[in-house]
C-alpha positions in Angstrom: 109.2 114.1 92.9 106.9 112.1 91.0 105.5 110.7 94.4 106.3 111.1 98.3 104.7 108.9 100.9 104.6 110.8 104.6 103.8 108.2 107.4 103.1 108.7 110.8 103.2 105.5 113.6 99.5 105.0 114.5 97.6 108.1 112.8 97.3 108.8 109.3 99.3 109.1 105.9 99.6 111.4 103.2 100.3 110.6 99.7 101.4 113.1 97.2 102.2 112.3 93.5 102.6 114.6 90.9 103.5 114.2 86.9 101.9 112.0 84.4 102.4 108.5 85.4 101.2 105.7 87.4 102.3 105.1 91.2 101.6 102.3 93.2 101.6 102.6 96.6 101.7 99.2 98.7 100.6 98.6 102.5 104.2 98.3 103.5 104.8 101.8 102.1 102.1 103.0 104.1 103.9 101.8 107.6 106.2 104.1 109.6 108.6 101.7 110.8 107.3 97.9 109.3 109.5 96.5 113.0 106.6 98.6 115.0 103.3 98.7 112.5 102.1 96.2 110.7 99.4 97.9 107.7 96.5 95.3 106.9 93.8 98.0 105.2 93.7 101.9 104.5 90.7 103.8 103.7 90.6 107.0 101.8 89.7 110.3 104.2 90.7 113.4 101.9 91.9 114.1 98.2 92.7 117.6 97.3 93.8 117.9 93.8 94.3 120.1 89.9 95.2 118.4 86.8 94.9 119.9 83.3 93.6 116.3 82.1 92.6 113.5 84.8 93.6 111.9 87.9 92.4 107.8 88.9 92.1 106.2 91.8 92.4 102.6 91.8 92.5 99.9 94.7 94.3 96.2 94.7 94.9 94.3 91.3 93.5 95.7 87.8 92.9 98.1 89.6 89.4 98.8 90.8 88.8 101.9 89.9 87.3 104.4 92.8 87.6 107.8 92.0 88.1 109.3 88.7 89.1 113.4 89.1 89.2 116.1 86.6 90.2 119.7 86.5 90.5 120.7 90.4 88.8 120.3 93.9 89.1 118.7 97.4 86.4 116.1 98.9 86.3 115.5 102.9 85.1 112.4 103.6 85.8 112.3 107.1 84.0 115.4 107.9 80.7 113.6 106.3 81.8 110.5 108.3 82.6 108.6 105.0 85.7 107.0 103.5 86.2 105.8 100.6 87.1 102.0 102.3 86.0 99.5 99.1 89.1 97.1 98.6 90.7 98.7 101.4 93.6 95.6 101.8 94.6 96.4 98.2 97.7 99.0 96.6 96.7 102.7 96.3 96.5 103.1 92.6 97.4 106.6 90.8 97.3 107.5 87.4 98.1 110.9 86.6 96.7 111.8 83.0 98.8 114.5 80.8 99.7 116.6 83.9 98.5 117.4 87.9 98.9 117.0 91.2 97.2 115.2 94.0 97.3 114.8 97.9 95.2 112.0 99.3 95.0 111.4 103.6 94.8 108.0 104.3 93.3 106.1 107.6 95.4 103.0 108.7 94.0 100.0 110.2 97.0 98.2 111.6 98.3 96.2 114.5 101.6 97.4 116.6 104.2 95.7 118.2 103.8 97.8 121.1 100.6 97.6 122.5 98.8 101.1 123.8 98.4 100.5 127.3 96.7 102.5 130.5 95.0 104.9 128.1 
C-alpha cells in the first residue's frame, strides 16, 4: 500500500502513504463520488507521522513545499483553529525519504449536486 485515499461525501479525508516515493494526490481523488461532489480546494487539519529519514509536503505544480517532517510527531491544526490552506486548489504532494509513514486529515471545500436543505 504505498498510498490509500479514504473519502467521505461532505466532511473530511484522510490520506495515508507509506514507503519511499512520491504520491500525488489530485482534487478528484479527494471526492467521494465526483457525480455528487465536486472538490475545488483542501486545506490541511492534521498530520501524524514516523520516518527514519524525511517526509515533504508539497502543494500544486513544483511543488510548493509546506511542511518538511523528520523523525516522528502529530500537529493539530484544527484544534489551534489553523490549517495549513496556502495553495489550497493545488495536488497534495508527498515525498517519503528512505522510509515512513504518514496520515494527513484533509478539509474539503466543495460544491454538491445535492444541495443540503431545511437544516
Amino acid at each position: 500500500m504505498p498510498h490509500e485515499v479514504v473519502n467521505n461525501l461532505r466532511s473530511t479525508s484522510i490520506i495515508r502513504a507509506v514507503d519511499p516515493g512520491t504520491y500525488t494526490i489530485t482534487l478528484n481523488n479527494l471526492s467521494s463520488n465526483t457525480q455528487l461532489e465536486t472538490v475545488s480546494a483542501v486545506n490541511i487539519k492534521r498530520v501524524v507521522w514516523s520516518t527514519n529519514g524525511s517526509i515533504t509536503i508539497g502543494r500544486g505544480d513544483g511543488p510548493t513545499l509546506m511542511l518538511a517532517l523528520h523523525n516522528a510527531g502529530q500537529m493539530y491544526f484544527d484544534e489551534l483553529g489553523y490549517s495549513i490552506a496556502n495553495t489550497n486548489t493545488g495536488n497534495v504532494v508527498v515525498t517519503i525519504a528512505t522510509g515512513g509513514s504518514i496520515a494527513i486529515e484533509v478539509s474539503k471545500i466543495a460544491t454538491y449536486s445535492t444541495a443540503l436543505e431545511n437544516i
